[in-house]
C-alpha positions in Angstrom: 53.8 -15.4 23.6 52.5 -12.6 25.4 55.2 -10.5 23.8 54.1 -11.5 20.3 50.7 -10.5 21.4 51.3 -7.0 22.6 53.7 -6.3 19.4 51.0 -7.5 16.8 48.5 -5.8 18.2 50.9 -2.4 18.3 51.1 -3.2 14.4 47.7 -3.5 13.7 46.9 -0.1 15.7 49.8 1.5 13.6 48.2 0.0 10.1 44.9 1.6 11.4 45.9 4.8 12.1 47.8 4.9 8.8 45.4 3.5 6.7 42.8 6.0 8.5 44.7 8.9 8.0 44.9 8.4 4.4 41.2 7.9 3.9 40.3 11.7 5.4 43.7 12.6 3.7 42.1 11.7 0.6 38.3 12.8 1.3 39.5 16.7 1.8 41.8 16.4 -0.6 40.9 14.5 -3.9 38.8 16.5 -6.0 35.5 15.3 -7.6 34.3 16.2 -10.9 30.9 16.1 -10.6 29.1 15.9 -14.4 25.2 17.4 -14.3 23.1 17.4 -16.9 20.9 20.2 -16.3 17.4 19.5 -19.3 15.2 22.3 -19.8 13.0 23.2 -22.9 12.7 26.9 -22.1 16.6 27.2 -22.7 17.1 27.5 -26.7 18.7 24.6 -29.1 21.7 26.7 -29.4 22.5 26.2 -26.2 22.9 22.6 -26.0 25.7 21.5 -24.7 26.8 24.5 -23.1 29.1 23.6 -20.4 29.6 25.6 -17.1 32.8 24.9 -15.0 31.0 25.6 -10.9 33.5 26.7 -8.6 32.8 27.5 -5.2 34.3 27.9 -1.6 37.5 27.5 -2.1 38.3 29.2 1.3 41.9 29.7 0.2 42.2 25.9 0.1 45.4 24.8 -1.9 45.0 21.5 -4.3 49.0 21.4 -5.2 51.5 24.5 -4.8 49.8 26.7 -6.7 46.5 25.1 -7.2 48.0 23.3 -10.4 45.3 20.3 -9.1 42.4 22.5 -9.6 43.5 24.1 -12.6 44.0 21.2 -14.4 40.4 19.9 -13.9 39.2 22.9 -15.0 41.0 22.7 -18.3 39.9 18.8 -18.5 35.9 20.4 -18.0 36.6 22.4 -20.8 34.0 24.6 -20.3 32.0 27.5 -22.0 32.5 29.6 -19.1 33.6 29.5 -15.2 31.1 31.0 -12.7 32.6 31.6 -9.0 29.5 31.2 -6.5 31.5 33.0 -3.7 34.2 32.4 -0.8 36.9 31.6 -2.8 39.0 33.2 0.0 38.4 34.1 3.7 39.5 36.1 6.9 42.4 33.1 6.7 43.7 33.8 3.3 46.6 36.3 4.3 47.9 36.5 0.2 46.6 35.8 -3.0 49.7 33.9 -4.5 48.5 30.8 -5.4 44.5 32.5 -6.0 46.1 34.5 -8.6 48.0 31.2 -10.3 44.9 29.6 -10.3 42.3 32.3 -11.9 44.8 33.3 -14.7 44.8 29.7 -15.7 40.8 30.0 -15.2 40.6 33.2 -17.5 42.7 31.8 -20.1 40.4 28.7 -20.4 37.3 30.9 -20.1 35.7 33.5 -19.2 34.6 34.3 -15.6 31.6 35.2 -14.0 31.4 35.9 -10.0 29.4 36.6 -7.1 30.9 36.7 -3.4 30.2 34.9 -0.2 29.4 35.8 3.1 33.7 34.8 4.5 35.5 36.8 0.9 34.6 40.3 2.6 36.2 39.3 6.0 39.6 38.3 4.1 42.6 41.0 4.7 43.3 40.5 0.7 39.9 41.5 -0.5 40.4 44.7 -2.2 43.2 43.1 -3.8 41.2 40.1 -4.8 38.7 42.3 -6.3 41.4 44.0 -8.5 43.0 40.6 -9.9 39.3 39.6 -10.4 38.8 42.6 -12.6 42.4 42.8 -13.8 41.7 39.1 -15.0 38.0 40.4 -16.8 35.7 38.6 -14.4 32.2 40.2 -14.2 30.9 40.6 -10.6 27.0 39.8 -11.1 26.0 40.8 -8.1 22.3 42.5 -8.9 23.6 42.7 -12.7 22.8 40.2 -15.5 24.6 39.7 -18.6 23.0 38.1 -21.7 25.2 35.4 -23.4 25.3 34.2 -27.0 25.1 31.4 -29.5 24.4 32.5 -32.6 20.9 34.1 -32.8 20.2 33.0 -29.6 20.8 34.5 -25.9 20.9 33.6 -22.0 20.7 35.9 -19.6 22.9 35.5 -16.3 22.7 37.4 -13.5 24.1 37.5 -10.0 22.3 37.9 -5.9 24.1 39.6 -3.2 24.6 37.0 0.0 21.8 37.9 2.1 19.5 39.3 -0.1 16.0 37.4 -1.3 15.0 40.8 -3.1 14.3 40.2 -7.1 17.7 40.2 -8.7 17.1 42.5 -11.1 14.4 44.9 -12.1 14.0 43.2 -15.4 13.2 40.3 -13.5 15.1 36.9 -13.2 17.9 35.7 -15.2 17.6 32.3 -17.0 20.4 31.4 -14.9 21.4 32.8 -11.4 24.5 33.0 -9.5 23.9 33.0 -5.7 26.0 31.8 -3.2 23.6 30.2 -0.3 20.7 27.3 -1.6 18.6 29.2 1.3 15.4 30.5 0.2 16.0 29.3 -3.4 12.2 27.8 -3.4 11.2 32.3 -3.6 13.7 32.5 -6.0 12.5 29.8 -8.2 8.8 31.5 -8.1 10.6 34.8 -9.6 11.2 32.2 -12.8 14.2 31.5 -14.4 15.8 28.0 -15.3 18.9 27.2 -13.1 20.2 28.7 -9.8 23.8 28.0 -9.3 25.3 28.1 -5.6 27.1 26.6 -2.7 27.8 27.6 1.0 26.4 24.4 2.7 29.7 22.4 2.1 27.9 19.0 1.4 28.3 19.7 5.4 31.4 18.7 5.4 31.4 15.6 7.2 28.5 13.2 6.0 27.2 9.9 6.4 28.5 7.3 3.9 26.3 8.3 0.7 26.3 11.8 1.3 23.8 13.2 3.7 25.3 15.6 5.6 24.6 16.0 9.4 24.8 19.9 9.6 25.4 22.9 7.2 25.3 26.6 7.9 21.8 28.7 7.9 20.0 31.5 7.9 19.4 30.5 12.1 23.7 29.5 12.4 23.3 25.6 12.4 21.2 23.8 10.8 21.2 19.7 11.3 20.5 17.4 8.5 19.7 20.3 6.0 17.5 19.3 3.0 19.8 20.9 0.6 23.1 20.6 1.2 24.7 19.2 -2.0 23.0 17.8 -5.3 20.2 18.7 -7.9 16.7 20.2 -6.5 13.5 21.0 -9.0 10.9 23.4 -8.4 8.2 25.3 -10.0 10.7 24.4 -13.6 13.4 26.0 -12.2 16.9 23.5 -11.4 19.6 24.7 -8.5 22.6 23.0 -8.2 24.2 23.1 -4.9 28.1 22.4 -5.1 29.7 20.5 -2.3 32.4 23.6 -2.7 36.3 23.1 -2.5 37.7 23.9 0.9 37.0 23.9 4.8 35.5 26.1 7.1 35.4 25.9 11.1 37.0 22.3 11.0 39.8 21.4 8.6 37.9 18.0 7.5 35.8 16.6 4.8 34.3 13.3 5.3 32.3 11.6 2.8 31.9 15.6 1.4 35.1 15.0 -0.9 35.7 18.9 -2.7 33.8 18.9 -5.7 34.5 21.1 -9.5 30.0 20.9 -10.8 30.1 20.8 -14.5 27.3 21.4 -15.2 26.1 20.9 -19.3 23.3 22.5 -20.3 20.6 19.9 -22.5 
């Protein structure tokens, strides 16, 4: 009897282990499409339902061989354009094999529409990933702004430089901003414009069930139960979305962070 005891309790560990293994399997691994309806009077009729695919820090992460995972909920978002809010590689990303698969499926869905990170300058590939960027016709924004259109009507988007809480652009905020860290985004907001874009925080990464995440990056290295690490913020009538991002930094785990593709629709 003993025996039966020992062995069914050797089972049960094994189902256990198994069974937990799969969940974080699946938390760092299944990607969320996350649909955000971003309403704002101030941006013009034409733009309504404009859709913007949100894809940041990827960290060199692969979602299938050659990102085929990723790529195909891109094409599902179907989106206006694709904006990359930085580290989509790192000082781990030792070739741009599967980077490349994935952003020539991007550009023939859309175009693209970048700003770096503070980790895609450390990678070894990074002068190469600048050249398939701009091989590939993505815009870096970075202290730029572009002005998109819809008929008679225009948006402007424009790009900050990690680090850098200076006005974007001398002709003053975009409607829509690129940036790739929520921190300071309150000063930004006060410089106008209608929706800030950005990531970096990682929805921390590991969370407690429902999403609030224990600890996410700074301006100060750590910072624990940050107030904006993933979700929709409104201030002073300006949105920001912050993105959960893709991949993994410091620890190879996600829990209750799952990788997230923002789609974000304009109203």
């Amino acid at each position: 009897m003993k025996m039966k005891t020992v062995r069914l309790g050797s089972a049960a560990l094994a189902a256990f282990c198994a069974c937990a293994a799969a969940f974080i399997y699946d938390q760092g691994n299944r990607i969320e499409s996350t649909q955000i309806h971003v309403q704002s009077a101030a941006f013009p009729a034409a733009f309504s339902d404009f859709r913007l695919a949100h894809v940041s820090d990827l960290h060199g992460k692969r979602f299938g061989k050659k990102r085929d995972r990723l790529a195909e909920a891109l094409r599902v978002a179907a989106p206006d354009i694709i904006v990359l809010t930085g580290d989509i590689v790192d000082e781990y990303t030792e070739n741009l094999e599967s980077t490349r698969a994935l952003l020539t499926q991007a550009a023939e869905l859309a175009p693209i529409y970048y700003v770096h990170g503070n980790h895609d300058r450390r990678s070894p590939c990074f002068a190469d990933f600048e050249a398939l960027l701009d091989e590939l016709g993505a815009v870096n924004l970075e202290r730029k702004r572009v002005t998109l259109t819809q008929g008679d009507a225009s948006v402007t988007l424009g790009g900050a430089v990690y680090g850098d809480t200076r006005p974007v652009t001398a002709e003053g905020a975009p409607d829509i901003l690129l940036t790739h860290s929520p921190d300071g985004w309150e000063s930004r907001a006060r410089q106008g414009g209608k929706l800030i874009l950005c990531g970096h925080k990682h929805g921390g990464q590991i969370a407690l069930p429902g999403g609030r995440a224990l600890a996410a990056p700074d301006e100060n290295g750590v910072g624990f139960f940050p107030a904006y690490a993933s979700g929709l913020f409104k201030r002073d009538g300006t949105a920001v979305y912050v993105s959960r991002g893709l991949g993994t930094s410091v620890l190879p785990l996600r829990l209750f962070a799952r990788p997230e593709l923002a789609v974000i629709t304009l109203g």
